[in-house]
Every structure is written in C-alpha cells, then in structure tokens.
C-alpha positions in Angstrom: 7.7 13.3 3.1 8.6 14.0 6.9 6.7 17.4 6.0 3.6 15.8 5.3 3.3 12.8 7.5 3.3 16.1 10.0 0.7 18.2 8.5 -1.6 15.3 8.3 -0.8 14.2 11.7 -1.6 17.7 12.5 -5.0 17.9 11.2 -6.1 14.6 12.6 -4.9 15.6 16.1 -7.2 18.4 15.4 -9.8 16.9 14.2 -10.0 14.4 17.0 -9.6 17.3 19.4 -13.0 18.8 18.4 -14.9 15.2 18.2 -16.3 14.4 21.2 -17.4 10.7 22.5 -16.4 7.2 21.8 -14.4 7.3 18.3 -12.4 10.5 19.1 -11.3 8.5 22.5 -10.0 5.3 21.2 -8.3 6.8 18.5 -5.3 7.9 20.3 -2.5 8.5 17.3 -2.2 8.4 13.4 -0.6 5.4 12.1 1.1 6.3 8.2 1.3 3.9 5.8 3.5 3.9 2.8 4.4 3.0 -0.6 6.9 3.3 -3.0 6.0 5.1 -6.3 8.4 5.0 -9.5 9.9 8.6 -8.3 10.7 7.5 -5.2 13.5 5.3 -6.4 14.6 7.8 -8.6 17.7 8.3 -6.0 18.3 4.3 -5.8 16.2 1.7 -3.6 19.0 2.4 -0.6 17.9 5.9 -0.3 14.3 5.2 0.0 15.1 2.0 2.0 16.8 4.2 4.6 14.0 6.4 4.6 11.8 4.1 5.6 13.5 2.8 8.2 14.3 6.2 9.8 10.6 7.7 10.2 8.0 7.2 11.9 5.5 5.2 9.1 4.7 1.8 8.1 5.9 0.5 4.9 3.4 -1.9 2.7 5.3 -3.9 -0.2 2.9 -6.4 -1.4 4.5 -6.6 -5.0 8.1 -6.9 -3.8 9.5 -10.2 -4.7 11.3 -11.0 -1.5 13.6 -13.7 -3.2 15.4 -11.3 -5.2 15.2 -8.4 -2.6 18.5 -8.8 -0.7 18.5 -5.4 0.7 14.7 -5.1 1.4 14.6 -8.2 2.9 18.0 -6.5 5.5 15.4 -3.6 5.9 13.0 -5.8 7.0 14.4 -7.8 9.6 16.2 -4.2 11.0 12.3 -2.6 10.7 9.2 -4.4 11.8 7.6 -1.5 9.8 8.4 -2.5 6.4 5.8 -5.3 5.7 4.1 -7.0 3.0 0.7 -5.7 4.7 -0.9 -4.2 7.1 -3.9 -5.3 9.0 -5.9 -3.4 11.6 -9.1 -3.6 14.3 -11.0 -0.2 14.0 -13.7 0.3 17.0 -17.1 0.5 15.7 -18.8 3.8 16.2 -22.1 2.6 18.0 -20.9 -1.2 19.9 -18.2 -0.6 22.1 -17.5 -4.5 22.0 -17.0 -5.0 17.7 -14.0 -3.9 16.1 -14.1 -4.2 12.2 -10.6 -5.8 10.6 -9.2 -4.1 7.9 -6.2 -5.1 5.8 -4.2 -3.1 3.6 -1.9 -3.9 0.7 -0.1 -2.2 -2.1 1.1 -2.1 -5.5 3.9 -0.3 -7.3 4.5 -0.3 -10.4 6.7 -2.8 -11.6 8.9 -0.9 -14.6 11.7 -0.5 -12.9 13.9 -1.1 -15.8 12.2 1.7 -17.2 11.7 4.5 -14.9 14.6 3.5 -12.8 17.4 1.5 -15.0 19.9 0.5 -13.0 19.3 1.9 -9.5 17.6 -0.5 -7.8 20.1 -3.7 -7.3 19.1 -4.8 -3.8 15.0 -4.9 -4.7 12.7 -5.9 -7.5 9.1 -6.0 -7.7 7.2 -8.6 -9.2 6.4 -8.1 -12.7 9.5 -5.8 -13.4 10.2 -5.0 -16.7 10.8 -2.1 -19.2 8.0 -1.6 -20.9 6.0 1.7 -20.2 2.8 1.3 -17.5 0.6 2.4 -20.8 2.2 -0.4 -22.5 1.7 -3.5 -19.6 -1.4 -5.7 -20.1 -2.7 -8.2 -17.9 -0.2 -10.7 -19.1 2.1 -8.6 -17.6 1.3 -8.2 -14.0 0.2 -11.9 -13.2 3.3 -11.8 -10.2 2.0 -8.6 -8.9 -2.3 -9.4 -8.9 -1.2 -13.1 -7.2 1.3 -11.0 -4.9 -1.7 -9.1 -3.6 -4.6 -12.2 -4.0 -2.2 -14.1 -1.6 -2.4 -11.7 1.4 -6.1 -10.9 0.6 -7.6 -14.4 0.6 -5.4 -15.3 4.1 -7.1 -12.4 5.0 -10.8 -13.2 4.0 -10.6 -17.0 4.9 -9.5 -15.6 8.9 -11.9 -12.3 8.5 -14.9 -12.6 6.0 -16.4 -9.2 6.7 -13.0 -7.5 6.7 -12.5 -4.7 4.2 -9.4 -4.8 2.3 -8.1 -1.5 0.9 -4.9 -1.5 -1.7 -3.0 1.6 -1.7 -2.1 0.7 -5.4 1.0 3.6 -7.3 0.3 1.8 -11.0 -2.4 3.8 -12.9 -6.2 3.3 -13.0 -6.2 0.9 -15.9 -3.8 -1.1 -14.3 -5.7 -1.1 -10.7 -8.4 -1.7 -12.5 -7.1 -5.1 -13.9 -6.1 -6.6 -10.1 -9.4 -5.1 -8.9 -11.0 -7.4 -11.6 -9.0 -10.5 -10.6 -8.8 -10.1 -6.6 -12.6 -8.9 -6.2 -12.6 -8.9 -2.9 -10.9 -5.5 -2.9 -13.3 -3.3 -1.4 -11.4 0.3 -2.1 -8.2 1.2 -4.0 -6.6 4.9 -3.1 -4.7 5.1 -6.8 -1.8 7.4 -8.0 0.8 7.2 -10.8 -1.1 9.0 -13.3 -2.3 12.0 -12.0 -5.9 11.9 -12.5 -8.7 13.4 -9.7 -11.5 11.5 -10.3 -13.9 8.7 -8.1 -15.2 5.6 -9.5 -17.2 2.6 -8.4 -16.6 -0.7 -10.0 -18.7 -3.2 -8.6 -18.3 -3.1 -5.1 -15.4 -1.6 -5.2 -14.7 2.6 -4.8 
C-alpha cells in the first residue's frame, strides 16, 4: 500500500512539475483517500485499523455502522483521518476566486461473515451478512445506500453544484443499485470484481 501511495505521489509531483500556470500552483500535495475492500480484512479489522492510522492517507467509511464499531470508533477519535467522508474545494482552472466542492464517500462490501468470518470483532459495516456479493439484492443493502444518501444530501442541501464521487469496493451491479437510489452521485471509481470497463448511467460515469 505504502508502495503505491508513493508511486502515485510520484507521478503527480511530476506531473505538476511540467504544468505550468495557475492549477499546477495551487495544487501543492496529493491527498490519498482510502477504503477498505473484503481482502483487506483478510488479516483482521486491527491490522488494517492500524494501518490506517500509521500512513499518511485519509480513510472514508461511509458504510461502517459506528454503533457497533467499538474499535473503529477508538481509531477514529486517535485519527482525524479516518472519516465517514471527505469533502474538498478544488480551484477552478480559469476564475481564480471559485472553488468547486466536492464530496467523497465510500462503500465496502458488507459480507463480512462471508469473506472474513470471524475476524472482524471491533467493526461492522452496515448491511453485513453472509451471503455472497452475487447473491445480495437491493433488499439487502438498504443500511449501506441510506449510509451514503445521508452524507450526500447534507452535502447537496449546503453545496448544490457540488459533485459527489463514491469510491464504492462492492461490484458494478451492486454500485449500480445505490447509484439508482442516491442519484445525485455524479461518478463512482468501482472495484471488487475485477472488471475494466467505463459506463454512463444517467448522469452518472
């Protein structure tokens, strides 16, 4: 992880080097954002816990029930970089006076019990259960999609013209299904099963 938070802070710092005029300047570091995939409990949710507090990245977890997250909730109060989102200004390219607001928030798939049984005592996600992520269905993820509609309409009702971006690890069919009920979701970077492929839903990418 350290390995790539590096290489990518690499090629940004290089990137920026070669771009000349307003952006490049007011862009002065990389910020990381994280979020938990299925494997990355595979060693317990301690071990990833105290990975996230030791490096240098900010942790989203929308989807993690907080009221039966004893240790997350620890993690939390010992890191102002484990949140349940992220929002930031971004300097528009051409008016040195507008910054655009984005927000950020995640999902992680929420069958623990099966892809993890039994490792993760101090934190549960909304939603967790052991069925297969082929086998949820809507019914199945109503914690997680009002998890993530929460932080998004706080956000919209302060920022209307915001974007909001969800760094979802659950599957396309499953991102699909909160993309369908929080709308207002204007791009969602997806993993968990493995697929290259780019896809506009709406107004949605």
């Amino acid at each position: 992880l350290l390995k790539t938070i590096d290489s990518v802070r690499m090629i940004v710092k290089n990137l920026a080097e070669k771009t000349q005029g307003y952006a490049g300047a007011k862009i002065p570091s990389l910020e990381t954002l994280f979020v938990m995939g299925n494997h990355c409990l595979d060693a317990g949710d301690k071990f990833i816990l105290n990975v996230m507090k030791k490096n240098p990245m900010t942790s989203v977890v929308t989807n993690a029930n907080l009221e039966k997250s004893p240790t997350l909730v620890e993690a939390m109060a010992e890191d102002k970089d484990i949140v349940k989102s992220a929002e930031y200004s971004v300097p528009d390219d051409k008016n040195p006076e507008l910054f655009h607001k984005i927000l950020f928030v995640s999902a992680t798939i929420p069958s623990m019990d099966f892809y993890n049984p039994g490792l993760l005592n101090g934190l549960e996600f909304y939603d967790n259960s052991n069925k297969k992520d082929t086998n949820l269905k809507e019914a199945d993820i109503q914690g997680t999609i009002k998890s993530i509609k929460d932080e998004v309409d706080k956000f919209k009702e302060a920022n209307p013209k915001g974007v909001v971006v969800l760094l979802s690890h659950m599957g396309g069919r499953l991102s699909e299904i909160v993309r369908e009920n929080v709308p207002q979701i204007n791009h969602i970077l997806n993993g968990h099963d493995h697929k290259n492929l780019q896809t506009n839903v709406g107004k949605t990418s």
